[in-house]
C-alpha positions as CSV (number, residue, x, y, z in Angstrom):
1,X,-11.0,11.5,-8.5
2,X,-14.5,10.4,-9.2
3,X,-16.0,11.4,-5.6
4,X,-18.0,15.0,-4.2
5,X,-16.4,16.0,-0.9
6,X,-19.3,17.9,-0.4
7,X,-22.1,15.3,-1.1
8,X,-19.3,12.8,1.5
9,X,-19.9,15.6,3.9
10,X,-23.6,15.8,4.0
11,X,-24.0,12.0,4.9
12,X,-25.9,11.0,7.8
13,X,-23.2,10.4,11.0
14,X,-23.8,6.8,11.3
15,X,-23.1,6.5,7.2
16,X,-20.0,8.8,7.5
17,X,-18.9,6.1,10.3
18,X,-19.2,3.4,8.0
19,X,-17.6,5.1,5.4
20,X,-14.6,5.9,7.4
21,X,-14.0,2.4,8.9
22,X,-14.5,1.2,5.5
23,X,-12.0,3.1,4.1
24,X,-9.8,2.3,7.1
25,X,-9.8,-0.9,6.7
26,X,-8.7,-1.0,3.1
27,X,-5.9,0.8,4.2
28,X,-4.7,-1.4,7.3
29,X,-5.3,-4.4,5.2
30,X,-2.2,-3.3,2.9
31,X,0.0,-2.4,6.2
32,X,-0.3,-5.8,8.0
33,X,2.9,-6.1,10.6
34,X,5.2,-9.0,10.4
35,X,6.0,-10.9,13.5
36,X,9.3,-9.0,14.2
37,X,7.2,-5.5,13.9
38,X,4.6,-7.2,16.7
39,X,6.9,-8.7,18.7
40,X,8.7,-5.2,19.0
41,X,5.5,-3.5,19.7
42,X,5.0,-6.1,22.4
43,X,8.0,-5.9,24.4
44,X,8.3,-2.3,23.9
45,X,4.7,-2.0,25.9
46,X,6.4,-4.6,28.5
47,X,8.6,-2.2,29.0
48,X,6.0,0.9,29.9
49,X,3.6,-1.3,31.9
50,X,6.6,-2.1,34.1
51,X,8.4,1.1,34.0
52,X,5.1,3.7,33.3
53,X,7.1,6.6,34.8
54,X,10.3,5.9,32.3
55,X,8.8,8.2,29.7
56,X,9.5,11.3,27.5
57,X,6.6,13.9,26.6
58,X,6.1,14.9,23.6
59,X,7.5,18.1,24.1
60,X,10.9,17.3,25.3
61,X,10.4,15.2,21.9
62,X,9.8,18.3,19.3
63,X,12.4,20.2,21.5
64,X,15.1,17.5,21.2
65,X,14.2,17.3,17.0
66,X,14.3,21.1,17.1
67,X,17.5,21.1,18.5
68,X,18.9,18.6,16.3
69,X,17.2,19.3,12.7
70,X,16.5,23.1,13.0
71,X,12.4,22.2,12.6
């Protein structure tokens, strides 16, 4: 790789907030969602907003992969 970590590191903030939405954004170009993947999203948040207290934490999450993978 033809980049110093170090010299990214000493940028001004505002140039490392550049730098990070540039880079951002080349990745999130190459990730666009189809309309299936948005219209999922969409009626998935339908769902919260009308049912906010229908929800697991992220706890009982890890604890219910731990349970089931060993990890």
């Amino acid at each position: 790789m033809s980049y110093d970590i170090k010299e990214l590191l000493a940028l001004p903030e505002d140039e490392k907030v550049v730098l990070a939405n540039t880079l951002w954004d080349s990745i999130s170009k190459n990730n666009d969602l189809t309309k299936d993947e948005i219209a999922f999203i969409e009626q998935r948040l339908k769902e919260h907003e009308e049912n906010p207290d229908d929800v697991i934490t992220w706890e009982e999450i890890k604890e219910k992969i731990n349970n089931k993978y060993g990890f």
